[in-house]
C-alpha positions in Angstrom: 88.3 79.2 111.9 91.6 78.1 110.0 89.4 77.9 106.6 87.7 81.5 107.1 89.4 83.8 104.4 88.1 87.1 106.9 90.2 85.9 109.5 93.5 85.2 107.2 92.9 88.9 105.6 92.5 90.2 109.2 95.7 88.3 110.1 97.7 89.5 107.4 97.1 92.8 107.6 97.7 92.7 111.2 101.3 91.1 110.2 101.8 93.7 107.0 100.7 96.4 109.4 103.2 95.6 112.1 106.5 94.7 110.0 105.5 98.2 108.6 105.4 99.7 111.9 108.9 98.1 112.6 110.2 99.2 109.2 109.0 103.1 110.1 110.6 102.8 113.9 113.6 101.4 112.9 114.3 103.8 109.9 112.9 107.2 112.7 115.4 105.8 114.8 118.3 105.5 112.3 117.7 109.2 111.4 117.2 110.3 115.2 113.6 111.1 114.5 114.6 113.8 112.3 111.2 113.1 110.3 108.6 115.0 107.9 105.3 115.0 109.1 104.0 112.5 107.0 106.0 110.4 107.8 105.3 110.4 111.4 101.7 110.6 110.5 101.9 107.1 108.2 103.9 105.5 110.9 101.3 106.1 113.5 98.6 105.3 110.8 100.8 101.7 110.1 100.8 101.0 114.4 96.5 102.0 114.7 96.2 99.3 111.4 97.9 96.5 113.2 96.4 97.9 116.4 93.2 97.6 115.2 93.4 94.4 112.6 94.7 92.4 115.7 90.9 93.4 117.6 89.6 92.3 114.8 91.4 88.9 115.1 90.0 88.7 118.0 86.2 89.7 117.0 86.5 87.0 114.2 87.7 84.2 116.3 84.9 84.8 119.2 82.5 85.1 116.2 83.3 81.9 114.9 83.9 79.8 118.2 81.2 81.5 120.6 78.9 83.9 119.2 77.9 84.6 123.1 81.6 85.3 123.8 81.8 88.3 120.7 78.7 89.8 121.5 80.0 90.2 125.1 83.1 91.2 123.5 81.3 93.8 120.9 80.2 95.3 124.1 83.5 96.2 125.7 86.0 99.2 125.5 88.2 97.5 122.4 85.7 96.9 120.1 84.7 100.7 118.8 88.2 101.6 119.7 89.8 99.4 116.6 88.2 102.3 114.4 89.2 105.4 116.8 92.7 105.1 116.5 92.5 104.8 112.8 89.9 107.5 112.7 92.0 109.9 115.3 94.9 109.7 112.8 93.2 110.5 109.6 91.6 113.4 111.3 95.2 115.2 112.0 97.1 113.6 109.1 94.0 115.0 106.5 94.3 118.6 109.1 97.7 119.0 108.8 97.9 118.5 105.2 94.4 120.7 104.7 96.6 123.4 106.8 100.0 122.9 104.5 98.0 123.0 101.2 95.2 126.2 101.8 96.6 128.3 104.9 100.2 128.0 104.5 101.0 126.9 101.2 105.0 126.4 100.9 107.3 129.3 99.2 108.7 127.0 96.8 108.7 123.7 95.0 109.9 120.9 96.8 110.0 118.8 93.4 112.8 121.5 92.6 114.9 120.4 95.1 114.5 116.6 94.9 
């Protein structure tokens, strides 16, 4: 298991993905959740990674031990959910920007005021 490169990628992404997460809460909570949009939206999008790479841990290591254990695993409620919280997010984050870009474009340029 120790020597499968899937399972280090999974791992580390799952870590990356977390200390990210961390990085996000701690800053929202410095700045009282006074926050844009996207950057709520990446937050969120950091926790369903780590969320969702940690399943996938999981997968990999029943894959590779017991291939009877993952496929009861494959069958249960986590599995397809590793790729709904990831999908849920895109979904609103790609809306919300659809919305701010073609229905109500901003008066000015923010680059202006940077």
């Amino acid at each position: 298991m120790y020597s499968d490169l899937t399972w280090w990628l999974y791992l580390g992404t799952t870590v990356v993905a977390l200390y990210g997460s961390i990085l996000f809460g701690y800053w929202a909570v410095k700045n009282k959740f006074r926050t844009s949009s996207v950057f709520s939206y990446t937050w969120i999008w950091l926790m369903g990674t780590a969320l969702s790479s940690a399943i996938n841990i999981r997968g990999r290591t029943l894959a590779l031990e017991d291939p009877d254990l993952f496929l009861q695993f494959s069958l249960t409620f986590w599995w397809p959910m590793r790729k709904v919280a990831i999908l849920l997010i895109l979904i609103v984050f790609m809306s919300h920007m659809t919305r701010r870009l073609f229905i109500d474009p901003p008066d000015h340029d923010r680059r202006i005021n940077d």
